[in-house]
C-alpha positions in Angstrom: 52.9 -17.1 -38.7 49.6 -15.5 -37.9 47.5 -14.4 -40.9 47.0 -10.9 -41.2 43.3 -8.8 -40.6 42.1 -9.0 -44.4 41.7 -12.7 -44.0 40.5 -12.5 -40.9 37.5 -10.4 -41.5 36.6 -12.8 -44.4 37.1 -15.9 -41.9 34.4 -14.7 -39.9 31.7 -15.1 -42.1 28.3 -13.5 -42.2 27.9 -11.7 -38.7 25.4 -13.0 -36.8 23.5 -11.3 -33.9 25.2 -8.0 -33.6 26.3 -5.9 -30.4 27.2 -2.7 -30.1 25.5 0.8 -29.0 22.4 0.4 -31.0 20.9 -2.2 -28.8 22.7 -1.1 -25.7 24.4 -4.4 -25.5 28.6 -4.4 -25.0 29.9 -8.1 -25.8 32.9 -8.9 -24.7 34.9 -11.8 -25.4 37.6 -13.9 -24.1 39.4 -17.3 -24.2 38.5 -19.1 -21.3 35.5 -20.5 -19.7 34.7 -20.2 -16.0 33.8 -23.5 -14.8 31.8 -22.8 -12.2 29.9 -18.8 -12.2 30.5 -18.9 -8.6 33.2 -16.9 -7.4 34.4 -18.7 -4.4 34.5 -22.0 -6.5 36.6 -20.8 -9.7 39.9 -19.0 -9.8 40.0 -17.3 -13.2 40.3 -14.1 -14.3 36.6 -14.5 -16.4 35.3 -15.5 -12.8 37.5 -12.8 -11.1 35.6 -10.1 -13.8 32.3 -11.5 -13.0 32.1 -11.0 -9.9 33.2 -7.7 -9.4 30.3 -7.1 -11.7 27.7 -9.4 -9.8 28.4 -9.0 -6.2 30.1 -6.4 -4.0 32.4 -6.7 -1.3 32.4 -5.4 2.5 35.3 -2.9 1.1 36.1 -0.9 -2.0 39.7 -0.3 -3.2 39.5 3.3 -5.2 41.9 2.3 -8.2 43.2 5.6 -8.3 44.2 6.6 -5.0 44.5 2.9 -3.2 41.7 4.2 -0.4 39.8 1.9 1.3 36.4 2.7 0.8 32.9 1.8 2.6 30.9 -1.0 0.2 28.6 -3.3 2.2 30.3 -2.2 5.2 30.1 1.2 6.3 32.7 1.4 8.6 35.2 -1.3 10.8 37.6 -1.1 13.3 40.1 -3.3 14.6 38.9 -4.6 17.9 42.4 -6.2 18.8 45.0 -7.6 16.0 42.6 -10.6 15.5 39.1 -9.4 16.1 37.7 -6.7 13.3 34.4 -5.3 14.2 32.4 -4.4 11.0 29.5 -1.8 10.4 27.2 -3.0 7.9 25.1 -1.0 5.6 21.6 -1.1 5.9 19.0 -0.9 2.6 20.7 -3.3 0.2 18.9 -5.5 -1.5 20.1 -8.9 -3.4 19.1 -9.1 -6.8 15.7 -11.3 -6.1 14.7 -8.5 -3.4 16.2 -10.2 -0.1 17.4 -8.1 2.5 21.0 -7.9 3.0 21.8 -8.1 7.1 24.4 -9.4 9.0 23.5 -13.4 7.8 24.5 -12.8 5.0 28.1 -11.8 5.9 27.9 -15.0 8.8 27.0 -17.5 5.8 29.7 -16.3 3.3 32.5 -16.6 5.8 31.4 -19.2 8.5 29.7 -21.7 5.8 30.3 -20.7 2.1 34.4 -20.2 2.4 34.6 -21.0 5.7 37.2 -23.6 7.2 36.9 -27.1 5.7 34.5 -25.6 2.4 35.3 -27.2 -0.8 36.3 -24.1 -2.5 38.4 -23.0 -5.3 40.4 -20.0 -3.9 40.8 -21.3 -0.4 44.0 -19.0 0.4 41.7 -16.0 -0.2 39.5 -16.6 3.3 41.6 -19.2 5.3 42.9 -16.1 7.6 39.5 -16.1 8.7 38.7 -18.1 11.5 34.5 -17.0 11.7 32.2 -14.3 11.7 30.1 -13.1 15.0 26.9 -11.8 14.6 26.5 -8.4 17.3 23.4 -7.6 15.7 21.3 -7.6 12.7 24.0 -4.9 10.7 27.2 -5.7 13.0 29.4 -8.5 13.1 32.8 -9.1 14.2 35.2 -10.7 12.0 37.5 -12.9 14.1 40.9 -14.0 12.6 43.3 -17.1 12.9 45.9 -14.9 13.6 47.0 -10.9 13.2 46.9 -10.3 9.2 47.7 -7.0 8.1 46.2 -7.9 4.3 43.0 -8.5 5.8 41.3 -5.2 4.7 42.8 -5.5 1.1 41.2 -9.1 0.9 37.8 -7.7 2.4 38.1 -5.2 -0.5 39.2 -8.4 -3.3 37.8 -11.5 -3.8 35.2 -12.0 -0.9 32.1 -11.3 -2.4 28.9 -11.4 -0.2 26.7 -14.8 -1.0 22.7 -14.2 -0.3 22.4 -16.8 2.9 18.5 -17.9 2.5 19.1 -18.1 -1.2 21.7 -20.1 -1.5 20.8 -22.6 1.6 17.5 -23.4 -0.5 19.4 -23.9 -4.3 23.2 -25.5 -3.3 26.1 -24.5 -4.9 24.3 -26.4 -8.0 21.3 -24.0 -8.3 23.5 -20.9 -7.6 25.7 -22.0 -10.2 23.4 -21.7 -12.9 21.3 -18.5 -11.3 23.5 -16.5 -8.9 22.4 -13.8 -7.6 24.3 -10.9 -5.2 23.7 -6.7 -4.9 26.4 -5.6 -7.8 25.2 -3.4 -10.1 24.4 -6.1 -12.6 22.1 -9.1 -12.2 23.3 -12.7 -14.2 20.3 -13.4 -16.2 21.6 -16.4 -17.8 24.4 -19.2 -17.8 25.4 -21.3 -20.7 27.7 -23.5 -20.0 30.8 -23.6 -22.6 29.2 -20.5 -24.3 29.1 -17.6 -21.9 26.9 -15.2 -18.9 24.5 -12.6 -19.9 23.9 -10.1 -17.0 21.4 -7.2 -17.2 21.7 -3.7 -15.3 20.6 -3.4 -11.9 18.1 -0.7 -11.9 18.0 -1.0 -8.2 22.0 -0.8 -7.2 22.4 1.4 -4.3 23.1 4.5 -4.6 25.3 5.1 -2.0 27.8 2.6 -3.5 31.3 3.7 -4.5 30.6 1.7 -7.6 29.0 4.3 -10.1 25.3 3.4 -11.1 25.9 1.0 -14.2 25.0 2.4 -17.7 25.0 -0.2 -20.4 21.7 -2.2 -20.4 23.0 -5.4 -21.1 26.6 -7.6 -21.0 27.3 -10.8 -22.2 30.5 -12.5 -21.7 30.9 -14.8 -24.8 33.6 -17.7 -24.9 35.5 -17.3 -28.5 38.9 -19.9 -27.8 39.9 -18.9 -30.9 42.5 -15.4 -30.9 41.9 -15.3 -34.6 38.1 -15.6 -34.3 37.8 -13.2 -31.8 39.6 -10.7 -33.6 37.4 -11.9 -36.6 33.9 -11.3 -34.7 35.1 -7.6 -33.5 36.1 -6.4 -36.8 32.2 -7.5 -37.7 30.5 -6.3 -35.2 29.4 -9.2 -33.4 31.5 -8.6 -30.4 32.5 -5.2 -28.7 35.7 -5.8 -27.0 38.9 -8.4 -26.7 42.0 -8.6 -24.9 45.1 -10.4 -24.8 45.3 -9.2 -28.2 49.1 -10.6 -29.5 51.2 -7.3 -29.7 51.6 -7.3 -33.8 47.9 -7.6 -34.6 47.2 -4.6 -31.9 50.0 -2.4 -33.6 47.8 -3.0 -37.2 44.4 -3.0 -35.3 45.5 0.7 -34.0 45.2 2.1 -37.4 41.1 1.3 -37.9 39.0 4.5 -37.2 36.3 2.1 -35.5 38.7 0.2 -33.5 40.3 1.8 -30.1 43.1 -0.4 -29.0 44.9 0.6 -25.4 47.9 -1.7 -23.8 49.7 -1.5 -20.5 51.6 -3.4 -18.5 49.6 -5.4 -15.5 50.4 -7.1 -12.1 49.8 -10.7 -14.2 53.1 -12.6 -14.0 54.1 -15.6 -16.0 55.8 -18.1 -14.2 57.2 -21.9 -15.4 56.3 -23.9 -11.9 59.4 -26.4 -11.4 58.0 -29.8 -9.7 60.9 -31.1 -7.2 58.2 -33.2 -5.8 57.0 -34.8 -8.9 55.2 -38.0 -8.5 56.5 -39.1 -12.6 59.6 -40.4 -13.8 59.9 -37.3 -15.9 60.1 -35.1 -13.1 63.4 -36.4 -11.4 65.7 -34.5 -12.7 64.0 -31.9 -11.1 65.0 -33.2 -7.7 68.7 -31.5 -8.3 68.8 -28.0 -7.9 70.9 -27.8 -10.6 68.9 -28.7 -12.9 66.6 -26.5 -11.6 68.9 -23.5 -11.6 69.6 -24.6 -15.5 66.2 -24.0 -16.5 66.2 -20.7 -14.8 69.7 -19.8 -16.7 68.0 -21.4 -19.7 64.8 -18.8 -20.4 65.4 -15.5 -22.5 63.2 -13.2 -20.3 64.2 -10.5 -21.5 63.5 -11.2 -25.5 60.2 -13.4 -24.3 59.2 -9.8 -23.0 60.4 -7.2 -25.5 59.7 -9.9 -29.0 56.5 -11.9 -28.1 54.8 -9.6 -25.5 56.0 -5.9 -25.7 53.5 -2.8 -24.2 56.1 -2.6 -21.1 57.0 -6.3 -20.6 59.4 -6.7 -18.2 61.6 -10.0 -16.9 61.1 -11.1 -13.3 62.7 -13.1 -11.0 60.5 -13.0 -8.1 57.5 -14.8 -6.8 55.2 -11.5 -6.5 54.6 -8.5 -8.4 56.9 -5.2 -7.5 54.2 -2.9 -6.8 52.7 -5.6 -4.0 53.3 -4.7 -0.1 56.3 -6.8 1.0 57.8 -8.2 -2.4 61.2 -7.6 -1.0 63.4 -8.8 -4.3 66.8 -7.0 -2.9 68.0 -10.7 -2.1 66.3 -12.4 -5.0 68.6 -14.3 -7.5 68.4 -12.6 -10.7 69.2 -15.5 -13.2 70.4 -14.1 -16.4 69.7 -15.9 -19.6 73.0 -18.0 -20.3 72.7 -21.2 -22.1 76.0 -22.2 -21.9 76.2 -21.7 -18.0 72.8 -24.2 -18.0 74.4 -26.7 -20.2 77.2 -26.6 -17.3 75.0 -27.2 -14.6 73.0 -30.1 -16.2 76.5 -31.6 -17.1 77.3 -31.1 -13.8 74.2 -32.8 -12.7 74.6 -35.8 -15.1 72.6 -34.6 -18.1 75.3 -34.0 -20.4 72.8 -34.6 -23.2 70.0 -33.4 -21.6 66.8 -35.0 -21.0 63.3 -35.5 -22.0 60.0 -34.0 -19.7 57.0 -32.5 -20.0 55.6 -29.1 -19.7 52.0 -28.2 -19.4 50.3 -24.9 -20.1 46.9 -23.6 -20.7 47.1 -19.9 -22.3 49.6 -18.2 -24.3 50.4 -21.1 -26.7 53.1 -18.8 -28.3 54.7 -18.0 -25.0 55.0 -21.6 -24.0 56.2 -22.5 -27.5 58.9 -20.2 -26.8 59.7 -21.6 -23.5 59.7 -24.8 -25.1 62.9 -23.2 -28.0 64.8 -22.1 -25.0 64.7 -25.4 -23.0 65.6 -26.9 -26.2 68.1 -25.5 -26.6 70.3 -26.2 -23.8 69.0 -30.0 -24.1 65.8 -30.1 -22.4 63.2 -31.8 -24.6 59.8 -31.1 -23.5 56.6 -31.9 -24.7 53.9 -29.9 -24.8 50.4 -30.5 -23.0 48.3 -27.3 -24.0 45.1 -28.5 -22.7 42.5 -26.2 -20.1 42.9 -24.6 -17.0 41.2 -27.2 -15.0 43.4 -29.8 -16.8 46.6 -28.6 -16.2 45.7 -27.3 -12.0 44.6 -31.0 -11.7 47.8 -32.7 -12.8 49.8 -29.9 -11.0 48.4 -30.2 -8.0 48.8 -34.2 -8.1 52.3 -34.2 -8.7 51.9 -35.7 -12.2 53.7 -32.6 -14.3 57.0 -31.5 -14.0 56.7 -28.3 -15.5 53.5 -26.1 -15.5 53.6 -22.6 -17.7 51.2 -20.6 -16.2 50.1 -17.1 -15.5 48.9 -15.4 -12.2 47.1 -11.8 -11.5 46.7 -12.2 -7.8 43.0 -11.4 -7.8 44.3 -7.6 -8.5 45.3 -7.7 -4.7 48.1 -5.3 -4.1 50.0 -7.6 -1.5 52.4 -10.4 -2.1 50.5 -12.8 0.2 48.0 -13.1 -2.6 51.2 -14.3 -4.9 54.2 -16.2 -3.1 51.5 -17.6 -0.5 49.0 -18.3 -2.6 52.3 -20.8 -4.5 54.8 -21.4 -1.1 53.0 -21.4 1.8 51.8 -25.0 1.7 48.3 -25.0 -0.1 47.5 -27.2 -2.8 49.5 -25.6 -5.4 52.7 -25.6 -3.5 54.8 -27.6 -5.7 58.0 -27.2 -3.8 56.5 -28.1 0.0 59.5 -26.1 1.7 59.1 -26.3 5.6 61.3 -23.0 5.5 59.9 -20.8 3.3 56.1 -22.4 4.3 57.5 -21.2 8.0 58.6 -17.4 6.8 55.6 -16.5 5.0 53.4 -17.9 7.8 55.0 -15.9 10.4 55.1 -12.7 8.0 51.5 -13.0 7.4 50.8 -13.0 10.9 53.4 -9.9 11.5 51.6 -6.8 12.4 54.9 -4.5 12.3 55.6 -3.7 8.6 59.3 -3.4 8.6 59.6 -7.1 10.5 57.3 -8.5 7.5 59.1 -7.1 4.7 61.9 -8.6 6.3 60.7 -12.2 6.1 59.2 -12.2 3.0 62.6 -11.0 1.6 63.9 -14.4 3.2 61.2 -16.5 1.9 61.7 -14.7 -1.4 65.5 -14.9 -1.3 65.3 -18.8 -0.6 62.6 -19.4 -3.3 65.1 -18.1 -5.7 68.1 -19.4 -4.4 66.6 -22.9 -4.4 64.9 -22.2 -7.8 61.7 -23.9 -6.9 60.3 -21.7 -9.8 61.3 -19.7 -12.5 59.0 -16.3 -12.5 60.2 -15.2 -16.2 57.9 -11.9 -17.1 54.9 -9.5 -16.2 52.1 -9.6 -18.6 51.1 -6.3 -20.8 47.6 -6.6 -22.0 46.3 -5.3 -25.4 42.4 -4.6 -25.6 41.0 -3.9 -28.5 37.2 -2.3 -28.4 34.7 -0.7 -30.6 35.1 3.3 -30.8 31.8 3.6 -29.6 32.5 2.4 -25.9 34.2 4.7 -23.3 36.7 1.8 -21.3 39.5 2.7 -18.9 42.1 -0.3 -18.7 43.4 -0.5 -14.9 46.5 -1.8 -14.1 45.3 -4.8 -11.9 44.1 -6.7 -14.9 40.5 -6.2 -13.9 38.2 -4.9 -16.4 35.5 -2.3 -15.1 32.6 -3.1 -17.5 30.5 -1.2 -15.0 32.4 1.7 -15.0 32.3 1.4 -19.0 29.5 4.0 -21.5 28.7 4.4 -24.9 30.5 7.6 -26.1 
């Protein structure tokens, strides 16, 4: 049982440097560190926030209206289905006064994330086959084949690396003083503690980012949920999230506190190894087993008990508002123990059996998983370790069940969610030639209608099979100081930059 705010606040102590309005600094605070600053070598959500606040993209996605929007492109046009020419804005300057040209874009794609790069979010730029340089502001973008995601990619996670910069410090130096053209420079990087970044006082103004207005951020790590909450209600940090759904119901009625929740894109998903390297993961081989576990989770009462602010079970490998998550044909496995009890009996596992499941966030969630499984026999211990942990033993076969939680970068296309988990990359635990053949061909599709139509196969299979059990979208509950104006979004992706004191 959590203990309630009174002890909280006296938990935290004597407050220490503050934040707030008076010194123009907003502090935010979250659980998890990024590894590496670098956005093309982490794939968190901390790193995803970064970014958007340190670099920019070619393309803009308007949150409001979906529009595509000019960035560091100013314009493109599809040449043929796998050759985009791009425009490129001239009079942009990185933050240590390089000039951004047409190099810039050639190094990102062709050397940074290009084919054979030891990167972290691989799936995000292996469409792209290389850049051509037409002339100091034009290049062409040539693909591997036709991808109709390609813009909403050029508008997500592909932020534009400084070529001369980063060819003289390595991904070491980089790492620990990146610099890019967003409208806030990283002025320091503590590993295990946090980023401070400073405002831009030279972002371009023709940017459909607006010119940033808080002097100073600083992301601070704070693992604890209780000592976050804690260091908020002192004044030592600004804003929080992934606040647990009963604390933000008594945080709500605190005239300095402003508290806002919503459902997001971010499903959580329990990741069902049928290819396990361990002796634990061979029941896992049987579908039935597999099907058991799916029959086995309370989705519904995970979503409406533990996570409320529109929670909502799913049962498909994408998020509903992404372009071709087809889930007419998707097995919708209601919660049944007894019907899972049948199937493991049916598998041999009249008394169950004994696994492990890993996780890395949510301790409360997975402990919940953990109740269900029990309950129909399935005894499995729990590794609650970090993210870096857990992706390692997933993606060596070593754990037979992985809870874990995915926010497709905030791209609006199911490519960046079933393919990113199905289509054969490293954290493809089920290796299907079938479903890796659908979603390969309906990536490459052009005609709409004809991609929907595979991924509604690939989806239907991935179900049928149960190579996973998707179990519930994500509602996320920030809690900030009154003083700061904030707009939650429902991609998961907090706009700091878009963010003012009142």
């Amino acid at each position: 049982m959590r203990r309630g705010l009174v002890p909280l606040v006296m938990a935290a102590g004597s407050a220490g440097v503050q934040a707030g309005k008076a010194n123009d600094t907003l502090i935010y605070a979250s659980d998890s560190e990024v590894e590496n600053v670098s956005p093309y070598h982490n794939n968190m959500r901390e790193g995803v926030i970064l970014a958007s606040m340190a670099w920019d993209t070619l393309i803009y996605r308007d949150t409001k209206t979906g529009d595509l929007k000019p960035q560091l492109a100013t314009a493109w046009k599809w040449e043929t289905p796998t050759a985009l020419n791009v425009t490129l804005r001239q009079g942009v300057q990185f933050h240590n006064g390089d000039k951004f040209t047409a190099d810039d874009v050639l190094y990102t794609f062709n050397e940074v994330a290009g084919p054979g790069a030891k990167i972290a979010t691989l799936q995000n730029t292996d469409w792209i086959k290389n850049v051509e340089k037409l002339g100091e502001y034009q290049v062409r973008i040539n693909l591997n084949a036709a991808f109709p995601a390609a813009l909403q990619y050029l508008a997500g996670p592909t932020p534009i690396y400084p070529a001369a910069y980063y060819k003289k410090v390595g991904l070491e130096g980089f790492s620990k003083a990146p610099i890019g053209t967003g409208p806030y420079k990283i002025t320091a990087v503590t590993p295990g503690q946090g980023v401070t970044m400073a405002r831009n006082a030279n972002y371009f103004k023709a940017s459909p980012v607006p010119q940033p207005k808080i002097g100073t951020i600083k992301f601070v790590v704070i693992r604890d949920p209780e000592a976050r909450l804690a260091q908020l209600m002192t004044g030592e940090v600004d804003w929080i999230w992934r606040v647990p759904a009963d604390q933000a119901e008594q945080l709500k009625a605190m005239p300095n506190l402003t508290v806002l929740s919503g459902e997001t894109m971010r499903v959580g998903y329990l990741t069902i190894n049928n290819n396990g390297t361990e002796p634990e993961s061979t029941p896992l081989k049987d579908l039935r087993v597999r099907q058991a576990i799916n029959h086995a989770i309370n989705r519904k009462g995970i979503a409406d008990n533990l996570i409320r602010g529109g929670s909502q079970p799913v049962f498909a490998a994408c998020f509903r508002t992404q372009a071709a998550c087809e889930t007419g044909k998707v097995v919708k496995y209601d919660y049944n123990p007894a019907k899972a009890k049948a199937l493991l009996a049916a598998a041999g596992f009249t008394n169950g059996f004994e696994t492990d499941l890993w996780a890395y966030r949510d301790r409360e969630y997975a402990e919940a998983i953990l109740g269900d499984l029990s309950k129909v026999g399935i005894r499995a211990r729990l590794h609650f370790v970090k993210y870096p942990a857990m992706r390692n033993e997933t993606r060596s076969g070593r754990a037979p069940l992985t809870f874990g939680a995915w926010g497709s970068f905030s791209i609006n296309d199911a490519s960046a969610f079933t393919g990113n988990f199905f289509k054969g990359g490293p954290d493809d635990t089920a290796k299907d030639p079938q479903t890796i053949g659908l979603l390969q061909t309906a990536d490459a599709t052009v005609d709409a209608a004809e991609r929907k139509a595979k991924y509604a196969k690939a989806l239907q299979r991935i179900s049928e099979q149960a190579f996973w059990a998707p179990m519930f979208s994500y509602s996320t509950n920030y809690a900030f100081v009154s003083d700061l104006k904030f707009e939650a979004e429902p991609d998961e992706l907090p706009r700091f930059f878009t963010a003012s004191w009142k």
